[in-house]
N, C-alpha and C positions, 0 to 999 in steps of 0.2 A: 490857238496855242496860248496854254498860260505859263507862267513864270512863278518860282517861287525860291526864294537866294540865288538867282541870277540862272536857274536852272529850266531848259525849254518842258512844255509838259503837254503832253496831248491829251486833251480836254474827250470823255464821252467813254471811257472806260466802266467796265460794269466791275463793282468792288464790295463786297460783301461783309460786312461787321457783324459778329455773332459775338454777344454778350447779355448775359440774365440779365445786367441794369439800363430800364429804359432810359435812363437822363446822359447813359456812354454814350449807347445807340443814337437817341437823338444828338449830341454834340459831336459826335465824329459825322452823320450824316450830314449836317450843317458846314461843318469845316468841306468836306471832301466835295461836297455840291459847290461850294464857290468856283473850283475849278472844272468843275461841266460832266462831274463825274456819275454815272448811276451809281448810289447806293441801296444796295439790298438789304437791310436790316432783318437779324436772326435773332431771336429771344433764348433759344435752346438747343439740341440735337435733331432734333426730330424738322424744326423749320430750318434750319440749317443743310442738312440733305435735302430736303425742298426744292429750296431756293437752288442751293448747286446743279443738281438735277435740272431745273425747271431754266436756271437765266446761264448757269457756266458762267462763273465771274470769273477774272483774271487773276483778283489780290482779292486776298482774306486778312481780317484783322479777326484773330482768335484769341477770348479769353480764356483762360486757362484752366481758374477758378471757378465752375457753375455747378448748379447741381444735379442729380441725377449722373448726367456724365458730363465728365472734366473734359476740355480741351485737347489735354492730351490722350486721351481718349477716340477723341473725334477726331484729330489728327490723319490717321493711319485713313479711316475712310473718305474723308476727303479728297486725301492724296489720292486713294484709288481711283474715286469719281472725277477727279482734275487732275491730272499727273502734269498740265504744266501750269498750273496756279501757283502762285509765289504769296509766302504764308509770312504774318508778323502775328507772334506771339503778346499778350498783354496779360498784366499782372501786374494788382497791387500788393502783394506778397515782397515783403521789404528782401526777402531771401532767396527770393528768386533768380535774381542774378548769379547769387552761391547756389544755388541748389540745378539749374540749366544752365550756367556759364553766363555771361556777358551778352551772348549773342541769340540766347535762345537754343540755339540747338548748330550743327554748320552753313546750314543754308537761311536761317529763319533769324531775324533779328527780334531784341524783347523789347516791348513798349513798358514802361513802367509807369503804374498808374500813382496818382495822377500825373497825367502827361502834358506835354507844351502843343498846341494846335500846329504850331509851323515845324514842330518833329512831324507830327501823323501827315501833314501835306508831305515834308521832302520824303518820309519812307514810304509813300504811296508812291512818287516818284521814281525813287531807287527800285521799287517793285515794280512797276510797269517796265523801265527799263528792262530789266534781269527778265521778264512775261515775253517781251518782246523781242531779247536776243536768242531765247528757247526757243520759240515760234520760228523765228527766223533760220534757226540752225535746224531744226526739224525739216524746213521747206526747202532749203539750200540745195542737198543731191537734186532735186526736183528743176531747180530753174536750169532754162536754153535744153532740155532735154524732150523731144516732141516722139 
């Protein structure tokens, strides 16, 4: 277990960062690896599905802004391919907060770019939690029942 502002965190999660700029990818991989995390690094849509497909990560950090297709684009498939992955939206788009809200969306919180490394650890945090209360509520009917 790692800690990060006094908060417990279970190290070995597979978390998947999809963004066109390689020096995101590599800096959020960096950050996120201190805590014992698998990172799957996504350049695009197309690896993005991929990876989902292929590792089923828990948490996505999605940028928004890419080309070909945007984020919120890719959104909606995601979801379908992971319906309990828990999603953080990123954008350096200064408007983006006006133009998604505050939060990204109800359930998705916004990263705004450039960001503080010790936000993307506690939101990896807050999103594994929330990965792991779904999984649990899912499984829940299930237990002491033979």
């Amino acid at each position: 277990m790692n800690s990060v502002k006094g908060r417990q965190l279970t190290s070995g999660a597979r978390i998947m960062v999809v963004d066109d700029q390689p020096g995101i990818r590599a800096l959020m991989r960096a950050v996120l690896r201190l805590d014992g995390h698998q990172v799957l690094p996504a350049a695009d849509w197309q690896e993005a599905l991929q990876v989902a497909r292929e590792h089923r990560p828990q948490v996505i950090f999605l940028d928004l802004c890419m080309p070909v297709m945007s984020g919120w684009c890719l959104l909606p498939e995601l979801r379908r391919l992971l319906p309990r992955a828990m999603f953080c939206l990123m954008s350096a788009d200064p408007l983006a907060a006006e133009t998604y809200g505050p939060g990204g969306g109800p359930d998705w919180p916004l990263l705004k770019k450039p960001f503080d490394i010790h936000i993307v650890r506690a939101l990896a945090i807050e999103l594994l939690s929330k990965h792991e209360a779904a999984v649990a509520e899912d499984v829940a009917p299930y237990w002491g029942k033979r």
